[in-house]
C-alpha positions as CSV (number, residue, x, y, z in Angstrom):
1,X,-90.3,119.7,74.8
2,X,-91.7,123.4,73.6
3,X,-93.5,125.2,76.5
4,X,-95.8,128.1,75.8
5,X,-94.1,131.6,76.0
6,X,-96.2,134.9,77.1
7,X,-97.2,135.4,73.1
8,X,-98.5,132.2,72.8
9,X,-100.5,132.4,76.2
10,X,-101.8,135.8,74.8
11,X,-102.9,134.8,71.3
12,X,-104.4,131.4,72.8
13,X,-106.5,133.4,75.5
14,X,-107.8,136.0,72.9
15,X,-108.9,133.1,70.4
16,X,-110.2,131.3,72.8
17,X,-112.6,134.9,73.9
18,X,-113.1,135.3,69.9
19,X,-114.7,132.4,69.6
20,X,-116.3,131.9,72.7
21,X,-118.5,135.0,71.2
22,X,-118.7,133.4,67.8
23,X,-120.6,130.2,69.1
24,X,-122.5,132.2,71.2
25,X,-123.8,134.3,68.0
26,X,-124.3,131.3,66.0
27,X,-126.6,129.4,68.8
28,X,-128.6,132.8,69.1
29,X,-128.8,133.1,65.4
30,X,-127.2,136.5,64.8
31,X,-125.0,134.1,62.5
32,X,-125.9,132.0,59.7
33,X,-124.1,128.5,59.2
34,X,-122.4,130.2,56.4
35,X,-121.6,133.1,58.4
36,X,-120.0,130.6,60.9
37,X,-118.2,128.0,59.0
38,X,-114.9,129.9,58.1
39,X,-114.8,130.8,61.8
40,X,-115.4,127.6,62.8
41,X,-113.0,125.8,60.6
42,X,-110.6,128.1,61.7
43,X,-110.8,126.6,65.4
44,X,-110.5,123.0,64.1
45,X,-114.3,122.6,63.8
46,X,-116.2,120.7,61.2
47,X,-119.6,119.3,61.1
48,X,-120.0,115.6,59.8
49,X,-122.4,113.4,59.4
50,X,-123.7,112.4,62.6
51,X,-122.3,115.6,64.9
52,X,-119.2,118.2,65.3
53,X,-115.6,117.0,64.8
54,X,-112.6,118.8,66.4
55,X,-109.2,118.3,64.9
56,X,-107.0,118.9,68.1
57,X,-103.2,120.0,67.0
58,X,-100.5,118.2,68.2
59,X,-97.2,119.8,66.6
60,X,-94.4,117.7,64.9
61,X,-96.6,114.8,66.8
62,X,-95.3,115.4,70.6
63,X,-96.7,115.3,73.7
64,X,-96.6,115.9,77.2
65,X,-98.4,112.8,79.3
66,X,-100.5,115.8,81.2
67,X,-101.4,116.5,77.3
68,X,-102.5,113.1,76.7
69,X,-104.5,112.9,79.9
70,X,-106.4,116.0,78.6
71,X,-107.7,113.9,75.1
72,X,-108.8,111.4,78.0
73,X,-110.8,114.7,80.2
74,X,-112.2,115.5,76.7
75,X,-113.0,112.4,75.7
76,X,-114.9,111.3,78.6
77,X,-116.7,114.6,79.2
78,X,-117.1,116.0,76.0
79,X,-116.8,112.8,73.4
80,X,-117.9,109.2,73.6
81,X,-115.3,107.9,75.5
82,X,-112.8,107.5,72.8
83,X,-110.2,109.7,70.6
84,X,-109.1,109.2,66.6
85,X,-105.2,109.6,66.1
86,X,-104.6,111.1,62.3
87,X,-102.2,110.4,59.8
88,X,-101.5,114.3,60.5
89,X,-100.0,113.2,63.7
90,X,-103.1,114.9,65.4
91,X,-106.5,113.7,67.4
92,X,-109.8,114.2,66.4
93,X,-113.1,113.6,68.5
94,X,-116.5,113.1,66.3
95,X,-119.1,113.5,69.0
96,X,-118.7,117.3,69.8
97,X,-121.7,119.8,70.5
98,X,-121.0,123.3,69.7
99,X,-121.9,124.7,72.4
100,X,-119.3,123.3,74.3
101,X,-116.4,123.9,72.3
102,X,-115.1,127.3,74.2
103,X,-115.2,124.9,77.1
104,X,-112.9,122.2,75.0
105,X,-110.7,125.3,73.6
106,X,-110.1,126.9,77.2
107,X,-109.5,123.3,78.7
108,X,-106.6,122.3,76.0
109,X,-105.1,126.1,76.9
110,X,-104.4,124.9,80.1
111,X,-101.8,122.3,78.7
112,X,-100.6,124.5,76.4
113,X,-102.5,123.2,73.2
114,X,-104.6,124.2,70.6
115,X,-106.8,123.7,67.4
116,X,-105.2,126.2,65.6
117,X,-104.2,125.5,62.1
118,X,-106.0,122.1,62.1
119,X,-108.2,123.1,59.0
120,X,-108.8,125.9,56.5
121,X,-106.8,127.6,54.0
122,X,-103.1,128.3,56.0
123,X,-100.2,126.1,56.4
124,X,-101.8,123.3,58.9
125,X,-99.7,121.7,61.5
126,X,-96.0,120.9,60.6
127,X,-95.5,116.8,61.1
128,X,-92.0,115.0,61.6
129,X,-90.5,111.6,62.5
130,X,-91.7,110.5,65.5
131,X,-88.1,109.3,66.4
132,X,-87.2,112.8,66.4
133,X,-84.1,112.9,68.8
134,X,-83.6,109.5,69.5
135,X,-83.0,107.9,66.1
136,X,-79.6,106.0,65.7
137,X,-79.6,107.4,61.8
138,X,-80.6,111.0,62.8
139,X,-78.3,113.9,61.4
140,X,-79.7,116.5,63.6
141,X,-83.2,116.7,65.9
142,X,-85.7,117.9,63.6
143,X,-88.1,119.4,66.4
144,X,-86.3,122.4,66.8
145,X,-86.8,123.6,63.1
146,X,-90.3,122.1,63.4
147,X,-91.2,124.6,66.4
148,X,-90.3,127.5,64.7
149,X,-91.7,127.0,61.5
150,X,-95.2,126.8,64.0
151,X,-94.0,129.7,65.6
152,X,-94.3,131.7,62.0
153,X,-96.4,129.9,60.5
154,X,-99.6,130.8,63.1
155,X,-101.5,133.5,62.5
156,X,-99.0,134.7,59.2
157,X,-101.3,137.7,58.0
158,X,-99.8,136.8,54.6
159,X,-100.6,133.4,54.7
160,X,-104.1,132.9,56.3
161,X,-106.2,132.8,53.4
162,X,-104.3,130.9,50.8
163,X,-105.3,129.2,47.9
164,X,-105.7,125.9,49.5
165,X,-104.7,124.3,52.7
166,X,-101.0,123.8,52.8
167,X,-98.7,120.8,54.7
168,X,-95.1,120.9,55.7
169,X,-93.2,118.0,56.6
170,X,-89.9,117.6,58.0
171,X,-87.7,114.8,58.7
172,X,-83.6,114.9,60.4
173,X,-82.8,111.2,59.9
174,X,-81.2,109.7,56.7
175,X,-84.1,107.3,56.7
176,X,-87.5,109.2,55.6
177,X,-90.2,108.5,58.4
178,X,-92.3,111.6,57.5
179,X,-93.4,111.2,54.1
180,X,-91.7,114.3,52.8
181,X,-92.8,113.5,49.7
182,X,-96.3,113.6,49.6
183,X,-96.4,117.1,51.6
184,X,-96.9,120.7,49.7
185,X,-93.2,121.1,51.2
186,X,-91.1,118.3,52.5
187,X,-87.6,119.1,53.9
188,X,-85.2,116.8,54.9
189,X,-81.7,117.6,57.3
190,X,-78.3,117.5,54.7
191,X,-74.6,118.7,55.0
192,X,-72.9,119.8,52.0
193,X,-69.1,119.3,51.4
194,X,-68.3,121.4,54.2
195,X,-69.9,120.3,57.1
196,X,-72.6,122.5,57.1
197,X,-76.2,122.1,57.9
198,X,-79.0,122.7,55.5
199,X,-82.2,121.4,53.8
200,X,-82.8,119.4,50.6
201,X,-86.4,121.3,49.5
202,X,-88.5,119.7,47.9
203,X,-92.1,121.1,47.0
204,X,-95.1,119.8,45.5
205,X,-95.7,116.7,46.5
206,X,-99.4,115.7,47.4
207,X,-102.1,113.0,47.2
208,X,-105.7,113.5,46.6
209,X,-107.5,113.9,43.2
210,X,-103.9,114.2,41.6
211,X,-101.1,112.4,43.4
212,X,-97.6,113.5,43.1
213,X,-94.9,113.0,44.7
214,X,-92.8,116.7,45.3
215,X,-90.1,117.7,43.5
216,X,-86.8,118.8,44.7
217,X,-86.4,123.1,44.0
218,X,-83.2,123.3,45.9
219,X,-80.8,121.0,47.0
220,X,-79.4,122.8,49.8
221,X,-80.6,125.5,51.7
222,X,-78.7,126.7,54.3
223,X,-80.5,126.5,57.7
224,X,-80.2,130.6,58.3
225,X,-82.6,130.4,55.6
226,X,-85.3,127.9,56.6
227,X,-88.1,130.8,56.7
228,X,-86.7,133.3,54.1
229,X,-86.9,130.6,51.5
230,X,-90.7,129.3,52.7
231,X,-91.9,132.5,52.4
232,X,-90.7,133.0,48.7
233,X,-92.1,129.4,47.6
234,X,-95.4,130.6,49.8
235,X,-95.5,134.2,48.2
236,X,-95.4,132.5,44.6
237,X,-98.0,130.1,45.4
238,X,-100.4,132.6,47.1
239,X,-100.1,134.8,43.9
240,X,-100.1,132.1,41.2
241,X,-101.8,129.1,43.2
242,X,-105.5,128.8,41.3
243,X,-108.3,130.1,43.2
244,X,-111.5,129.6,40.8
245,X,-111.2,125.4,41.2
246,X,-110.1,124.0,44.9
247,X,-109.8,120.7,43.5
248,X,-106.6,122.2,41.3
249,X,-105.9,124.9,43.8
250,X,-103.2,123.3,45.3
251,X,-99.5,124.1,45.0
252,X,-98.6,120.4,43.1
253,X,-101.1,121.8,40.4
254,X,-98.8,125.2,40.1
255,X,-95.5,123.1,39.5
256,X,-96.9,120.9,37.3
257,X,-98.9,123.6,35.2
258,X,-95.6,125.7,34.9
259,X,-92.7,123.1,35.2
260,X,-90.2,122.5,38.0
261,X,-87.7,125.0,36.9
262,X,-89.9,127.9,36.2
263,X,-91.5,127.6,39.6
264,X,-87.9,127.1,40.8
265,X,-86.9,130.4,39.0
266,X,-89.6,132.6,40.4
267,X,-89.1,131.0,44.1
268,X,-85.1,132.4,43.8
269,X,-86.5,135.3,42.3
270,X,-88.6,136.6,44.7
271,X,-86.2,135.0,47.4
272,X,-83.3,137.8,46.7
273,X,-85.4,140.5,48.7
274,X,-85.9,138.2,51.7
275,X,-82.6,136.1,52.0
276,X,-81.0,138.4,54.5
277,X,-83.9,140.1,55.9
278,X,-85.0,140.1,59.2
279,X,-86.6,136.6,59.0
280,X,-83.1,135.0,58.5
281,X,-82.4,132.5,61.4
282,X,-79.4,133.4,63.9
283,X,-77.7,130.9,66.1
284,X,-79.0,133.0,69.2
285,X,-82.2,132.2,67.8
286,X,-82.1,128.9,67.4
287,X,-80.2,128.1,70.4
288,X,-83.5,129.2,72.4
289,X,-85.5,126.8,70.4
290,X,-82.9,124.2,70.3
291,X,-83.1,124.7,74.7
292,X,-86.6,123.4,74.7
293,X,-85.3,119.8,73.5
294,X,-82.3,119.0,75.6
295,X,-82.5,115.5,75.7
296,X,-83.6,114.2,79.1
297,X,-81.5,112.8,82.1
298,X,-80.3,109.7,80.4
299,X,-78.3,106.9,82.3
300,X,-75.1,105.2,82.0
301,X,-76.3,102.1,80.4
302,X,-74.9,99.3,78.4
303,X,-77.0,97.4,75.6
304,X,-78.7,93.9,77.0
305,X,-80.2,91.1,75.0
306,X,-83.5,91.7,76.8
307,X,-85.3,88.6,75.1
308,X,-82.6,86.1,76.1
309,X,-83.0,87.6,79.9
310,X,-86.6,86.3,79.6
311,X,-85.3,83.0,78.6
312,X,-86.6,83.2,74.7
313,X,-90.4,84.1,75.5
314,X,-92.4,83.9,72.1
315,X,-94.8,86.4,72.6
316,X,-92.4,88.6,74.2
317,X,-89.6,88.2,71.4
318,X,-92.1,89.1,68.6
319,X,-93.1,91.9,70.2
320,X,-89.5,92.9,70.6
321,X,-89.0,92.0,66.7
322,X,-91.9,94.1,65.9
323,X,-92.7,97.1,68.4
324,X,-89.6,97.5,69.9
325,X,-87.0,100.4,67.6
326,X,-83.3,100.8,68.4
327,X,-82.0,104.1,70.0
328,X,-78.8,106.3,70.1
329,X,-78.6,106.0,73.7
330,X,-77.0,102.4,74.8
331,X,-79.5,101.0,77.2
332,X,-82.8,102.7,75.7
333,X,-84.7,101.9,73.1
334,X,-88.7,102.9,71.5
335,X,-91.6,101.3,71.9
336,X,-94.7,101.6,69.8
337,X,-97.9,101.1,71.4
338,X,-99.8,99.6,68.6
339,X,-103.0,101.2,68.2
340,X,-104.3,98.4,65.7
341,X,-105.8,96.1,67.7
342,X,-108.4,93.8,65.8
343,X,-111.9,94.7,66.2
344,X,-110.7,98.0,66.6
345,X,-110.7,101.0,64.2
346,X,-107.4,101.8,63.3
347,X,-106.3,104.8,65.4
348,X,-109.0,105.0,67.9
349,X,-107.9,104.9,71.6
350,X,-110.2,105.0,74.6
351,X,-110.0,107.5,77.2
352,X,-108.9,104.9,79.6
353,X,-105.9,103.6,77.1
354,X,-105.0,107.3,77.1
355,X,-104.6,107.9,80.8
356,X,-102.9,104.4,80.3
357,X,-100.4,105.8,77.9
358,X,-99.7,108.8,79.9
359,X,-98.9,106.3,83.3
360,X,-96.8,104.5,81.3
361,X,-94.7,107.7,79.6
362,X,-94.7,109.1,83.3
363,X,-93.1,106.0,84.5
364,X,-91.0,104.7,81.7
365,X,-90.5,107.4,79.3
366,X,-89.3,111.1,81.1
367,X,-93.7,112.0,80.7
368,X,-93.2,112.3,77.2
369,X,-95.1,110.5,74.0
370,X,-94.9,110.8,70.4
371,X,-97.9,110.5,67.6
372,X,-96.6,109.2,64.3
373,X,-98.5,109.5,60.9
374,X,-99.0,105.3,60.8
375,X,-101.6,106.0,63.8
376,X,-100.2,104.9,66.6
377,X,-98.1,106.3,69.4
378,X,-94.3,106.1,70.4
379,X,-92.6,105.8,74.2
380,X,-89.1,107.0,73.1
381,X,-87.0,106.8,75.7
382,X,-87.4,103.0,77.8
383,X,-84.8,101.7,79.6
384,X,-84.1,98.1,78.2
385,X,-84.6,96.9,81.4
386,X,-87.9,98.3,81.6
387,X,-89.4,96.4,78.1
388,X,-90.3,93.5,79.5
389,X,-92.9,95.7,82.2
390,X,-94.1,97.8,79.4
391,X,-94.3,94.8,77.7
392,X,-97.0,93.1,80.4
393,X,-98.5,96.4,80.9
394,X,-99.3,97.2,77.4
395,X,-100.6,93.8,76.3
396,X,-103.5,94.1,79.6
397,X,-104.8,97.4,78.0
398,X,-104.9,96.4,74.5
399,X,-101.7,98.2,73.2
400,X,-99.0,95.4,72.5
401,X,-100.6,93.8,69.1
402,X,-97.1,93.0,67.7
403,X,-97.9,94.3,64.1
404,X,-95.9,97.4,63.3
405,X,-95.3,97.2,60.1
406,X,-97.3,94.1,59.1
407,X,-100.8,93.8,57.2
408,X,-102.9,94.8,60.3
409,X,-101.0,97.8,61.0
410,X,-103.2,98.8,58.3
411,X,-103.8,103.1,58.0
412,X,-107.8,104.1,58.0
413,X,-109.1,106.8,57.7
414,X,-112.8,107.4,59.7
415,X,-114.5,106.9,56.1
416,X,-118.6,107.1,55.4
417,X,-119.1,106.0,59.3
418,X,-118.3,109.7,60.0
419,X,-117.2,111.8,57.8
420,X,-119.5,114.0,55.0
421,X,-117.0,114.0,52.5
422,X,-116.5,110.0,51.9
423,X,-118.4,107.8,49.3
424,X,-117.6,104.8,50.9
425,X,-116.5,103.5,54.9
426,X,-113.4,103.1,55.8
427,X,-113.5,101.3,58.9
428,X,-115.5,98.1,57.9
429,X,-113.2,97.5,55.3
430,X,-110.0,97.6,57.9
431,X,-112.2,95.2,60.6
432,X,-113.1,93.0,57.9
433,X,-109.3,92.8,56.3
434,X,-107.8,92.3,60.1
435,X,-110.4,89.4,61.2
436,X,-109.2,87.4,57.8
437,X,-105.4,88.3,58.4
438,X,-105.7,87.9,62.1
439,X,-102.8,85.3,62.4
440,X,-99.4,86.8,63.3
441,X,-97.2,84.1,62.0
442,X,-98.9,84.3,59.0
443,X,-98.6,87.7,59.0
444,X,-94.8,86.9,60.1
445,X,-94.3,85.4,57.1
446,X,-95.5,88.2,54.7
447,X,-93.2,90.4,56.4
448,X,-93.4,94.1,56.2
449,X,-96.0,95.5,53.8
450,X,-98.4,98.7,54.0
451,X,-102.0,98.8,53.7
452,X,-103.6,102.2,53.5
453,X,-107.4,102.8,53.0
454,X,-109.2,106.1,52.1
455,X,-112.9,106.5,51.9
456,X,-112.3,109.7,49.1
457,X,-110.1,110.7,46.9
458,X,-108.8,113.4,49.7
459,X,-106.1,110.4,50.9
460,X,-106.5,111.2,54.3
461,X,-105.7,107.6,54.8
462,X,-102.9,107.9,52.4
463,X,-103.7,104.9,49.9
464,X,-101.8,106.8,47.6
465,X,-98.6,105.6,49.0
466,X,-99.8,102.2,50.3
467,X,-98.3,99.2,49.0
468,X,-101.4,98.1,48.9
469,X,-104.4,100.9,48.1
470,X,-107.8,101.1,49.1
471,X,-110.0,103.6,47.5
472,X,-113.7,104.1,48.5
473,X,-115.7,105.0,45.2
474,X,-119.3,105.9,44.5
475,X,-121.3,103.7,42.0
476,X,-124.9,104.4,40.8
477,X,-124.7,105.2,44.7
478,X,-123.1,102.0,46.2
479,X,-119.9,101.6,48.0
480,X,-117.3,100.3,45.7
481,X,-113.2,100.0,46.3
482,X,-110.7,100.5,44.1
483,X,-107.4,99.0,44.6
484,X,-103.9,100.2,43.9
485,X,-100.4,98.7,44.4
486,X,-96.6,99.4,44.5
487,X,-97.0,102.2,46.3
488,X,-94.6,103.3,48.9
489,X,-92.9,106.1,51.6
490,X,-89.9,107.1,52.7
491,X,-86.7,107.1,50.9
492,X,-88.3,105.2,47.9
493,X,-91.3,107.1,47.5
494,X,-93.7,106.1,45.1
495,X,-97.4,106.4,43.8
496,X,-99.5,102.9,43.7
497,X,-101.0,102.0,40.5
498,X,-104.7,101.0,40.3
499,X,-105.2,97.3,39.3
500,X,-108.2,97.0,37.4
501,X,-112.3,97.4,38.2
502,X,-113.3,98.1,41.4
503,X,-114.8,95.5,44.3
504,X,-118.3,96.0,46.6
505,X,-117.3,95.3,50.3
506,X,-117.4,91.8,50.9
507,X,-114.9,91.0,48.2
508,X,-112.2,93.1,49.8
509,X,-110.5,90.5,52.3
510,X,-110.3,87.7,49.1
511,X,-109.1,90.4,47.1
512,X,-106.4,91.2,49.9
513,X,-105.1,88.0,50.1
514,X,-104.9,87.1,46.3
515,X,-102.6,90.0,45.7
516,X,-100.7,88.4,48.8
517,X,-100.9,85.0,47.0
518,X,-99.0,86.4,44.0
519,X,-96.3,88.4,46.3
520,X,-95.8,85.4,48.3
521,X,-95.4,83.3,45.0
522,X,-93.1,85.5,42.5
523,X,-91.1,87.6,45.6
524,X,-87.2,87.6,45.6
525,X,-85.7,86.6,48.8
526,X,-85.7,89.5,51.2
527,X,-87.8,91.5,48.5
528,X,-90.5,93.7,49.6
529,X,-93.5,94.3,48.0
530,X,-93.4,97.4,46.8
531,X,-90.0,95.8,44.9
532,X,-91.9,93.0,43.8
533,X,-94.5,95.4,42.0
534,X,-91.7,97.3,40.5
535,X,-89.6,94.3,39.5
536,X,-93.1,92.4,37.9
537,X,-95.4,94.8,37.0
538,X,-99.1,95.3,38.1
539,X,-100.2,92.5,35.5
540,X,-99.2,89.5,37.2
541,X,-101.2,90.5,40.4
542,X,-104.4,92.0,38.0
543,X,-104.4,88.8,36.3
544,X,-104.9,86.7,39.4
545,X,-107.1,89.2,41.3
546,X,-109.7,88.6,38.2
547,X,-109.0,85.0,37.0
548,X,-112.0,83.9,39.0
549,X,-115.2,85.6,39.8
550,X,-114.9,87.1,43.3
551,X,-118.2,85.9,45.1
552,X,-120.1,87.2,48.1
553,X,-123.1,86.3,49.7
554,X,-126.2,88.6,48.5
555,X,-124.3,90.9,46.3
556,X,-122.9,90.9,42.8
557,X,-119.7,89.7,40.9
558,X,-117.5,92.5,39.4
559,X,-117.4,93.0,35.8
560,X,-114.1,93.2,33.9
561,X,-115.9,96.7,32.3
562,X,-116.3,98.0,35.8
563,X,-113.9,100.5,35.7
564,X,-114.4,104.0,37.9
């Protein structure tokens, strides 16, 4: 993996000293709140309801185990014992006092991380498949092209204050496992005719108040030209993005508001003076990136049928079925350690399942780990021999719920309980949804389906794209949901469509399972459900959702004029 060179040990430590003076002005009060705020945000820091939160990066989603033992050092000293993994393939910790922050900052530069480009107006931390370099359907490893879009991407004087906050996303597998398409820019590996390597670009893709899915500008970009090319889409958005309205400030607005082929015009245009300039990619280049990712010290293995070995154990052979990903390597293979435990918010890990984590990469998995935008984290390189250890290890600390993929593998974002900007919790909603689905073969038999919930319309829990939506909404200043299906990631990437009026709390896990009802009842074999939806229509489901009042103790029924 990427280790810190002497520029980025220099621009870390002189941050670090910045802002180290910055808190000390604000806590003397030679700087106002507002005074502090871009400074702050521009260290990963924002204040929520209850305390600080610190968005910790963790590039293209990869770490080092003495990385992860570090969220467990902050978490104990500094947090409340615990750590929230992001659909931005970062951490976050919501019990931070400012005053300690330098310490945080100066702690995470001794493993060579950062909250840099966590928050604020610049292009925030590139995010990638969290197979990256393992994959059996991988055309090249994207992690390489990752790194050095960080590498130009920090600190760009050009691009510091743009617009709106801006996300990249790239993914080297024919499968899609980073949502390319809901990014600012998504990029994805291709070979022409030839041979030859390049990108298919797409651009404005995005959730939030207006959810779009991007738009491909170029169908392939040679990689010599991976930054040349950024900068022209960056430089057109930084001059034409809108500035007087955030909520239509970012770069999805500008495609739409012009077209796909103007926007694609003035890109090229403003690409001719850059193309061969000095930010064009050379193989010497690349090759010194590419170094950083030699895959580890692999063994001569041959592929086992590691169930049959533990003569056909249940438990064990779902988890297999579920948690358990194929690799390139015969012999190896990726676990997911499922961070979806029930009675647990989705994507929260304690301090002591993080050390855990870090033992087990360390022992298993050549010390390294991988974050992936479904919240929970990756050991990519096991031995097959291995599983069934990891296996019994895992499943004593929490970390073995065989659910990938299934209902309770549900994305949440830390909603109302936390964060300022949410009408509505999040989390409640998940624990309430995973104690009424918590029955795996039930779950087994609905197969793969994806439940997203966001407590605003800013999507950080991506409902946008979940096949099944949750929305928290405001109403007369009561937490309402509003529910969307048929939406989807990946190759077939598709915005969910909102069902009908929205629900209070306590009608959310009967509202779950009568849009399962339907699927389960109209599905093709072998169809998923964002298939179904597209095959049948939203109707079908509406209709059954509100063929019956919806009823729940102490509250009130929703209306069929309840619309938000």
């Amino acid at each position: 993996m990427y280790q810190y060179d002497q520029y980025d040990h220099l621009i870390i430590r002189e941050r670090i000293a910045q802002y180290r003076d910055q808190v000390r002005r604000r806590l003397s009060d030679e700087l106002t709140e507002a005074e502090f705020l871009p400074l702050r945000l521009q260290n990963g820091l924002y204040m929520q309801r209850h305390a600080y939160m610190l968005r910790i990066a963790v590039p293209y989603g990869l770490l080092a185990s003495k990385q992860m033992r570090m969220f467990a050092h902050i978490a104990r000293k500094y947090d409340r014992g615990y750590g929230h993994f992001t659909t931005r393939q970062n951490i976050q910790f919501n019990w931070i006092e400012l005053e300690q922050t330098p310490d945080i900052l100066s702690d995470l530069a001794s493993v060579e991380m950062h909250a840099i480009q966590t928050s604020g107006n610049c292009i925030r931390n590139t995010t990638s498949d969290p197979y990256a370099g393992v994959a059996a359907d991988e055309i090249i490893d994207p992690r390489p092209y990752a790194e050095v879009l960080r590498q130009w991407s920090t600190f760009h004087p050009e691009f510091i204050a743009l617009p709106r906050k801006f996300k990249v996303a790239i993914n080297g597998a024919v499968e899609d496992r980073a949502a390319i398409a809901i990014h600012d820019i998504g990029l994805t590996v291709v070979r022409n005719d030839a041979g030859e390597i390049g990108f298919k670009f797409m651009a404005g893709g995005g959730m939030g108040r207006t959810p779009i899915i991007g738009s491909v500008i170029r169908e392939f970009l040679p990689w010599q030209h991976l930054l040349t090319y950024t900068e022209a889409v960056m430089r057109v958005y930084n001059q034409y993005g809108r500035r007087d309205n955030k909520y239509k400030a970012r770069i999805k607005i500008l495609l739409k508001a012009i077209g796909v082929e103007e926007f694609s015009r003035q890109v090229e245009a403003e690409w001719v003076d850059l193309k061969d300039g000095p930010e064009t990619l050379t193989i010497e280049e690349m090759q010194r990136v590419i170094d950083y990712f030699e895959p580890p010290a692999y063994k001569t293995l041959e592929d086992s049928d590691v169930v049959a070995a533990q003569d056909g154990n249940k438990a064990f052979a779902n988890w297999i079925n579920r948690n358990v990903k194929p690799h390139k390597v015969p012999g190896y293979a990726a676990v997911v350690l499922s961070i979806k435990k029930t009675g647990v918010p989705p994507g929260d890990a304690t301090a002591e399942q993080m050390d855990f984590m870090a033992d087990l990469a360390d022992r298993y998995s050549f010390g390294e780990l991988r974050v992936t935008h479904e919240q929970n984290v990756v050991l990519a390189d096991v031995e097959q021999s291995q599983l069934f250890a990891v296996w019994q290890e895992a499943k004593a600390h929490g970390l073995a719920t065989p659910n990938i993929g299934l209902l309770t593998d549900m994305i949440c974002c830390p909603g109302g309980d936390f964060c300022s900007l949410a009408n509505a919790k999040s989390i409640p909603i998940a624990a309430a949804i995973s104690e009424r689905f918590d029955n795996l073969d039930y779950q087994h038999d609905i197969g793969e389906i994806e439940l997203n919930i966001s407590g605003c319309i800013n999507a950080c829990g991506h409902h946008h794209v979940g096949n099944i939506g949750v929305l928290g909404v405001d109403k007369d200043g009561s937490e309402w949901y509003q529910v969307s299906i048929g939406g989807a990631q990946g190759n077939k990437a598709a915005i969910g469509k909102i069902i009908g009026p929205s629900f209070s709390a306590l009608q959310m896990p009967e509202v779950i399972d009568r849009l399962l009802q339907v699927y389960l009842r109209d599905r093709f074999e072998g169809e998923s459900f964002a298939e179904c939806v597209a095959r049948i229509g939203v109707a079908p489901f509406k209709e059954f959702v509100y063929a019956t009042p919806i009823a729940e103790k102490g509250g009130r029924l929703v209306g069929e004029d309840e619309y938000v």
